[in-house]
KOLSENU-927258 format. One record per residue (C-alpha): residue in three letters; chain; x, y negated, z negated. Coordinates in steps of 0.25 Angstrom, whole numbers. Layout:
r, c, c1, c2, c3
ALA, A, X, Y, Z
...
// end
This chain:
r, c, c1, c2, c3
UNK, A, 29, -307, 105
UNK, A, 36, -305, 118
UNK, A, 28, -305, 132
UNK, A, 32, -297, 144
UNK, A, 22, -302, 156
UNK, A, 24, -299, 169
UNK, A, 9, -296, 174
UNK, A, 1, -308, 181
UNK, A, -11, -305, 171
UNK, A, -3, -307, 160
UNK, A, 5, -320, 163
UNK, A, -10, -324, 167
UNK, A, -14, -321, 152
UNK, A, -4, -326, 146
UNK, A, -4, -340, 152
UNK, A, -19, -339, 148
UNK, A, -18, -338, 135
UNK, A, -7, -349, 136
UNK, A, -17, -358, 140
UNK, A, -28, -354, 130
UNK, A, -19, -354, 119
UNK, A, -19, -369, 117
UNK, A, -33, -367, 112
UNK, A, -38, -362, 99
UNK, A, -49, -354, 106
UNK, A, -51, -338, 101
UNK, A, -43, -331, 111
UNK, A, -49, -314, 112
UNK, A, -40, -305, 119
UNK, A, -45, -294, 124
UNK, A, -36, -280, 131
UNK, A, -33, -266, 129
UNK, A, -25, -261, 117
UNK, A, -10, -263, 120
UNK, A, -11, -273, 132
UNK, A, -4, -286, 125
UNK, A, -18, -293, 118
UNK, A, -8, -299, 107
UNK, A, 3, -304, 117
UNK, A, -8, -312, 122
UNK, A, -13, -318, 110
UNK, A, 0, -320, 103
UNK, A, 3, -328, 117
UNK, A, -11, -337, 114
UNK, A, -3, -339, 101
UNK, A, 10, -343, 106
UNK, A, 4, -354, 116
UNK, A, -5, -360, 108
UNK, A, -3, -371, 99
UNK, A, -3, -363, 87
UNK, A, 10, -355, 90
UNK, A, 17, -362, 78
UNK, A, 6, -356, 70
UNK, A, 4, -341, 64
UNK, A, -1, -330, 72
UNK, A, -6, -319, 64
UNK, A, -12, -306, 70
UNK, A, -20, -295, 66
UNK, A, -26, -282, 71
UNK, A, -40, -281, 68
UNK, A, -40, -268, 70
UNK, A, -29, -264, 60
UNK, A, -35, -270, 48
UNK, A, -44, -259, 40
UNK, A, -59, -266, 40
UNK, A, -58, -271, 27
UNK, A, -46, -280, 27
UNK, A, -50, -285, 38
UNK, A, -57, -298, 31
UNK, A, -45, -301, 20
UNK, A, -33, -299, 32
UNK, A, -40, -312, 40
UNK, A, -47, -318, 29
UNK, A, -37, -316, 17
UNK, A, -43, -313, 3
UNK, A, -42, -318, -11
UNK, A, -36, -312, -24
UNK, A, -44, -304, -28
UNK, A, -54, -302, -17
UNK, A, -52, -287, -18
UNK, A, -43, -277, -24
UNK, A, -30, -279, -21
UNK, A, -29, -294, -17
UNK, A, -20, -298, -28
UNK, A, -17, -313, -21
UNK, A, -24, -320, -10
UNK, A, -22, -316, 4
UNK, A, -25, -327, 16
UNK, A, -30, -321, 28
UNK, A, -25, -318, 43
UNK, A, -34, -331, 47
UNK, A, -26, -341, 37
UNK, A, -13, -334, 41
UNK, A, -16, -338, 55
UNK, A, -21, -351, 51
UNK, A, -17, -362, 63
UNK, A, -13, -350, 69
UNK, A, -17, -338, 79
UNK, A, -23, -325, 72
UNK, A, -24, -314, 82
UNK, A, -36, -305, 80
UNK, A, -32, -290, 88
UNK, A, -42, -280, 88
UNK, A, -53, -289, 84
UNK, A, -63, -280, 90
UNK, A, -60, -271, 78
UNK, A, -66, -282, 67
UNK, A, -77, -277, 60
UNK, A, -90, -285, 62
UNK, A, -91, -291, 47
UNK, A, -77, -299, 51
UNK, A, -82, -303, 65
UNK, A, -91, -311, 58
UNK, A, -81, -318, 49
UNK, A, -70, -320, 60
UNK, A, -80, -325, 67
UNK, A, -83, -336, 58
UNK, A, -70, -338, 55
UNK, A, -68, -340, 70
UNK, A, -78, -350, 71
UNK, A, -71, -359, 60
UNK, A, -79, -355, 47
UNK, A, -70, -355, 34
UNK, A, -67, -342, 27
UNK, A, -64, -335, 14
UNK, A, -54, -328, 9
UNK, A, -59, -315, 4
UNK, A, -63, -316, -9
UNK, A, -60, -332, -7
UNK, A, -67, -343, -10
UNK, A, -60, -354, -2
UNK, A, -62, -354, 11
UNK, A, -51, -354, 22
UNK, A, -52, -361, 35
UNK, A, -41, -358, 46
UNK, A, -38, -363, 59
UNK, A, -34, -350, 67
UNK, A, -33, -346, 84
UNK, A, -40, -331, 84
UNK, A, -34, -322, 95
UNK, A, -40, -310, 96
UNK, A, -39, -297, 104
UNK, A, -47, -284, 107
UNK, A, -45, -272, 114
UNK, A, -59, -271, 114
UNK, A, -72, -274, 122
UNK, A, -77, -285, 113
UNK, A, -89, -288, 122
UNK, A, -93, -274, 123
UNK, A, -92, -273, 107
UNK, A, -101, -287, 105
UNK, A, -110, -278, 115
UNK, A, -112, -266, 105
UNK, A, -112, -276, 93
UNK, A, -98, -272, 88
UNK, A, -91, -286, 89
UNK, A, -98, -300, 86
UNK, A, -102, -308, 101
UNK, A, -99, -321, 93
UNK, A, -86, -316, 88
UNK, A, -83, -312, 101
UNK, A, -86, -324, 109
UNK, A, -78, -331, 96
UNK, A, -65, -324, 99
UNK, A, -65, -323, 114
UNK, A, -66, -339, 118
UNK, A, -56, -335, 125
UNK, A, -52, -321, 130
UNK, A, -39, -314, 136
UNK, A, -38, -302, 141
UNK, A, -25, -294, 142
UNK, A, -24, -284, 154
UNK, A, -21, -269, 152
UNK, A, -6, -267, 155
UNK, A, -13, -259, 168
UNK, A, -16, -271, 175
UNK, A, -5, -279, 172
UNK, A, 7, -269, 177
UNK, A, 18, -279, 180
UNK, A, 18, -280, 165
UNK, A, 23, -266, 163
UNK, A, 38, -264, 167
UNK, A, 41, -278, 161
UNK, A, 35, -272, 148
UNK, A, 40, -258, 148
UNK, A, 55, -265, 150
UNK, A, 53, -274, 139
UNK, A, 47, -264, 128
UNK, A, 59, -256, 134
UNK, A, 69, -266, 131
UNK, A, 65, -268, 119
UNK, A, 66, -253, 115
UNK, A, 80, -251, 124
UNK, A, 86, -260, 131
UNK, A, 95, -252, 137
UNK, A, 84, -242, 144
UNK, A, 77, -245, 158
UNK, A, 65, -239, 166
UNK, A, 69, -233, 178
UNK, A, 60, -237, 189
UNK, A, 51, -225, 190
UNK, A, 47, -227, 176
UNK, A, 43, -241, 180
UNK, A, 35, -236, 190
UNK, A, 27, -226, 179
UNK, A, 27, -237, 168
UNK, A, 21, -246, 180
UNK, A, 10, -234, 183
UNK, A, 6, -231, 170
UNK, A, -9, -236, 165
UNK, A, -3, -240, 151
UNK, A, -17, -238, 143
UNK, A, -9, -244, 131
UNK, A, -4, -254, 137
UNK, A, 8, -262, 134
UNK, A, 8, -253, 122
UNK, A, 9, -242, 129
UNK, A, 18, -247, 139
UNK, A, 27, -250, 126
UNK, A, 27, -236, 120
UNK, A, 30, -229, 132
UNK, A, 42, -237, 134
UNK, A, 48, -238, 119
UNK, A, 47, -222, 119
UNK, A, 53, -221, 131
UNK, A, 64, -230, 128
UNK, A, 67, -221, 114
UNK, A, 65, -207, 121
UNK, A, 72, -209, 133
UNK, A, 88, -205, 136
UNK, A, 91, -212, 148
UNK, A, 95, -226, 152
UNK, A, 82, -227, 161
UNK, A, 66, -222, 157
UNK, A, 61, -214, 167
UNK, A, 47, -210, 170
UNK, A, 50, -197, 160
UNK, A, 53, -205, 148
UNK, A, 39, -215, 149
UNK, A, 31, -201, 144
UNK, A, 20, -208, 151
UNK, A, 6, -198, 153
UNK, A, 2, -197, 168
UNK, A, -8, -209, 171
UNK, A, -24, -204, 170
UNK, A, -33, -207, 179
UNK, A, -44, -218, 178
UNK, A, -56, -212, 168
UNK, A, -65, -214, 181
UNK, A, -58, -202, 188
UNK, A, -59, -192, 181
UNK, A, -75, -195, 181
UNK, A, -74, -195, 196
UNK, A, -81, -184, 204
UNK, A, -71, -176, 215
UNK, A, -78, -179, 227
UNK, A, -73, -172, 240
UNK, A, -72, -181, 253
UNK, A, -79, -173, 266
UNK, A, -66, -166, 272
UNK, A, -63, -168, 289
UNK, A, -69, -156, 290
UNK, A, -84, -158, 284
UNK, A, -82, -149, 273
UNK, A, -93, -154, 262
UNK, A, -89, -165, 251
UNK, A, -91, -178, 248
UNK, A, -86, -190, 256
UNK, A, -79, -199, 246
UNK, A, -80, -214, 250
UNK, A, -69, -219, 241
UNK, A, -73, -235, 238
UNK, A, -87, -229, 236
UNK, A, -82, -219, 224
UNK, A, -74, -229, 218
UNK, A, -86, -239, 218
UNK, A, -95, -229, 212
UNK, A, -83, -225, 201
UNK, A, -80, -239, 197
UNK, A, -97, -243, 196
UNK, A, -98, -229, 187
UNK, A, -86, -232, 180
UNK, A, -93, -248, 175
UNK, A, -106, -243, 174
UNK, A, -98, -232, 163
UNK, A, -93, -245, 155
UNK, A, -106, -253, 156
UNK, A, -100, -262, 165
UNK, A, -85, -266, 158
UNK, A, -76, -269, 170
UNK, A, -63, -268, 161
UNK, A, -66, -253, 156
UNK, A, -72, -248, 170
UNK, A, -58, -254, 174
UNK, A, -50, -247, 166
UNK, A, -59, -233, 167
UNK, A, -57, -236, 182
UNK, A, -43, -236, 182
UNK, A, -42, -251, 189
UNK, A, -41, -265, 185
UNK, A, -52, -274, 180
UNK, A, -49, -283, 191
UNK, A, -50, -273, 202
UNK, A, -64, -267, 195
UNK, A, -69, -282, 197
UNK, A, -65, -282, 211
UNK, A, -74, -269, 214
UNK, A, -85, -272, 208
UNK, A, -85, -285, 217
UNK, A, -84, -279, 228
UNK, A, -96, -268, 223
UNK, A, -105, -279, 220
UNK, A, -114, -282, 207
UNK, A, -125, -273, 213
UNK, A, -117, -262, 214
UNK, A, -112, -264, 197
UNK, A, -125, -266, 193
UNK, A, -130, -252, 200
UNK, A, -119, -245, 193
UNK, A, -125, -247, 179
UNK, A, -139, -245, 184
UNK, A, -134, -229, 190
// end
């Protein structure tokens, strides 16, 4: 699977999970839709001492509920109408192996209770077996989802959570790494026409651009401009990217009109003081969650962190109390 990684961050992450990898510890990677969560795992795969051995992945979200059980437990003949011969399962494919669990935020609670037990080395049956089946299996899973906030309403086991995440990973929205996007764009770009370049004002645009969809957005947008375009260079007109929106927070914002020289009436706006009082309201809306108030802000994680030092805790913990 080929890697393009220019970013800090991500050479970070990757040399992480070089090191984890030699373990057999659960690895739970958690980032938005589109960011590169099976890059990630497929790289604690390729550095571990199971590379020689099978990797088999599955998207728990595109199995309908009720094959979930027979794709990563197998069945029997018989079991059902339909099995004419005996099918193993995901977990014995993987057997000695990795088996990559995307979406796993999506499994129903009846099998959060049997991949847990799995997890924790108890044998299983087939369905509609009668031998059990033991496997020695590395489980790397993904989510785009906030799985705490989910054990939180009772929608995702603790223990299966705690079980999956011994170790967890988390992949940065292309936004925050934005080294990494002309050396993608001219990849996906390559691989599509290698005969086709961005002129510099397109890079500056593709540079610019939030990317909510991430590295598969990034990827669209430059596979269709590479198809529509009829000139040796993209240019800005052929990205058909929409004019960025503003931060959520904004459009909430009341218009407030500074004093004028003169002393006409208004309001004198202290500036730090609005967008102390915005970024409070703005946590106090998402009970607290750092990474959404981030994103509803508009700003990094890390530069959210930094403010709300500065602010101090007493000045947080008011927030949820007004």
């Amino acid at each position: 699977m080929p890697a393009v990684i220019s970013s800090p961050g991500m050479r970070q992450l990757i040399e992480l999970a070089e090191r984890i990898a030699q373990s057999n510890a659960a690895v739970l990677i958690t980032g938005e839709s589109g960011s590169g969560k099976e890059l990630i795992a497929r790289a604690v795969h390729h550095y571990s001492l199971r590379c020689a051995k099978p990797w088999v992945d599955v998207s728990c979200a595109a199995l309908p509920e009720h094959l979930v059980e027979s794709e990563l437990f197998g069945y029997e003949k018989g079991a059902f109408s339909g099995a004419d011969s005996p099918k193993p399962g995901l977990f014995e494919l993987a057997d000695h192996g990795t088996l990559f669990l995307d979406e796993v935020g999506e499994l129903e609670p009846r099998m959060q209770v049997k991949l847990l037990r799995v997890l924790d080395g108890v044998a299983y049956y087939r369905l509609g077996g009668t031998r059990k089946v033991t496997v020695d299996v590395r489980i790397v899973a993904a989510t785009n989802q906030d799985l705490e906030q989910m054990v939180d309403t009772g929608s995702f086991r603790g223990d299966l959570y705690h079980r999956l995440g011994q170790i967890c990973l988390r992949v940065p929205p292309l936004r925050e790494r934005t080294e990494d996007i002309v050396p993608l764009a001219e990849h996906f770009l390559k691989q599509t026409n290698p005969r086709l370049s961005f002129t510099g004002e397109a890079l500056q645009i593709l540079e610019g651009h939030r990317w909510p969809g991430n590295v598969r957005e990034l990827r669209n947008v430059v596979t269709k401009a590479a198809v529509l375009s009829r000139e040796i260079e993209i240019g800005p007109d052929d990205l058909l990217l929409a004019p960025p929106r503003p931060p959520a927070s904004a459009t909430t914002m009341p218009v407030l009109n500074a004093t004028s020289a003169g002393g006409s009436s208004g309001t004198l706006v202290n500036l730090d003081g609005m967008e102390k009082s915005t970024i409070l309201r703005v946590l106090a809306q998402t009970n607290g969650h750092q990474q959404k108030a981030a994103e509803l802000l508009g700003i990094s994680r890390r530069t959210l962190s930094r403010k709300l030092k500065l602010y101090g805790r007493e000045a947080v913990r008011q927030s949820y109390a007004s």
